[in-house]
N, CA, C and O atoms as a DFTB+ gen file, in Angstrom:
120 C
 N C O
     1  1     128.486      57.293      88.198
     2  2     127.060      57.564      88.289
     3  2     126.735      57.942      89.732
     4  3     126.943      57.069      90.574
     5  1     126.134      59.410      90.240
     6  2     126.261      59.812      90.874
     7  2     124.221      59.265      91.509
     8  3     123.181      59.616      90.951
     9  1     124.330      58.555      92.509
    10  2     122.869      58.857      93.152
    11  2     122.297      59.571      94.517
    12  3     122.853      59.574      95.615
    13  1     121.544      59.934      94.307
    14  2     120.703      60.581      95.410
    15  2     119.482      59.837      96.100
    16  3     118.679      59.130      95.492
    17  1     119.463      60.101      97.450
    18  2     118.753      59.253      98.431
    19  2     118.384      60.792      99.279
    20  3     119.071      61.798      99.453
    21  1     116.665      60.356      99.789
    22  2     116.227      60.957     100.819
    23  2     116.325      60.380     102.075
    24  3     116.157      61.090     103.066
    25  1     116.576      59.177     102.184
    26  2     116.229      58.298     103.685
    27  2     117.908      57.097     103.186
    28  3     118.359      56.646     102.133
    29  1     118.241      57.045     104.414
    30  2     119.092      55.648     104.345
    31  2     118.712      55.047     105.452
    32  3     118.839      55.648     106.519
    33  1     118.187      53.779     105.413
    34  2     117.859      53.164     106.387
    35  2     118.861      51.729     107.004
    36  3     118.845      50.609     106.494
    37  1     119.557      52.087     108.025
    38  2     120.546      51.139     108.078
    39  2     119.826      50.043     109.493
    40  3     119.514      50.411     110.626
    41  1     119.749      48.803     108.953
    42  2     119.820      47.904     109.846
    43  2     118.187      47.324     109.575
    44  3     117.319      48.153     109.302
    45  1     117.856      45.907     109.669
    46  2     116.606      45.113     108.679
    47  2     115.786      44.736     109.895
    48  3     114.794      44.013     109.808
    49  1     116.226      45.242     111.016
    50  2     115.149      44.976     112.467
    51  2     113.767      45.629     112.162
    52  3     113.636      46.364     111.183
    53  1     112.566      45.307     113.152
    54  2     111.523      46.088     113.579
    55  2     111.377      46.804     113.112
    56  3     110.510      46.915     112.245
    57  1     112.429      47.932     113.578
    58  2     112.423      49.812     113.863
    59  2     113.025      50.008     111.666
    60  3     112.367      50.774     110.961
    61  1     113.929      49.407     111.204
    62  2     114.157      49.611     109.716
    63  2     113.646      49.416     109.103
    64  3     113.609      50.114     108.089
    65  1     112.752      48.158     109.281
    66  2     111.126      47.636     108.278
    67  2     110.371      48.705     108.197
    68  3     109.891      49.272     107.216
    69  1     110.302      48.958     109.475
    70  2     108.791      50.328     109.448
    71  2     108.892      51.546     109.070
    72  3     108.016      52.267     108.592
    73  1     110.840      51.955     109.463
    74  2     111.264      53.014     109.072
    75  2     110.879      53.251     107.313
    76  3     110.018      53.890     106.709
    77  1     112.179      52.240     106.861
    78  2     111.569      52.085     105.034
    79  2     109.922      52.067     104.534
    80  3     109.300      52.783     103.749
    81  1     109.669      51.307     105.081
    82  2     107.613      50.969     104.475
    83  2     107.269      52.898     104.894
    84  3     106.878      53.678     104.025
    85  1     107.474      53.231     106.060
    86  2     106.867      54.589     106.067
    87  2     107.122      55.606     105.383
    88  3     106.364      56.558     105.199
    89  1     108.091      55.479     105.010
    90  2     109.501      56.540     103.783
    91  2     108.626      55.974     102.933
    92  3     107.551      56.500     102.647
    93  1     108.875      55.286     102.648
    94  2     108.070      54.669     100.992
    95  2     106.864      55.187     101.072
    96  3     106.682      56.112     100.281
    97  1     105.838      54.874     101.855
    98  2     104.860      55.485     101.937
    99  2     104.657      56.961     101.710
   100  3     103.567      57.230     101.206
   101  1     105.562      58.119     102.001
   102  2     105.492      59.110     102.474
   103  2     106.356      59.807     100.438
   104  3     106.192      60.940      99.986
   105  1     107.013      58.866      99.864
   106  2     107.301      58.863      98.352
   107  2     109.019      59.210      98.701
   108  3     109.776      59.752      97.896
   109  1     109.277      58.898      99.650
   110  2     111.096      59.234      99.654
   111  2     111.326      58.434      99.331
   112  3     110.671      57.404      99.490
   113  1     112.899      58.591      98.414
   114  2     113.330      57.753      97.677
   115  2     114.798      56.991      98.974
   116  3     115.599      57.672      99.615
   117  1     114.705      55.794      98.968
   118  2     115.291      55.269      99.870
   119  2     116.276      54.226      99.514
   120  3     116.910      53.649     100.398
């Protein structure tokens, strides 16, 4: 099963919380 990602967000600090929440926000799939 093959998946696809717009954003990979590596690492659960500060800067990756906000990174993901803003992707999400923005509808990329992450």
């Amino acid at each position: 099963m093959a998946s696809s990602f717009d954003v990979v967000v590596i690492g659960g600090g500060p800067g990756g919380y906000v990174a993901a929440l803003r992707a999400a926000q923005l509808g990329a799939s992450t």
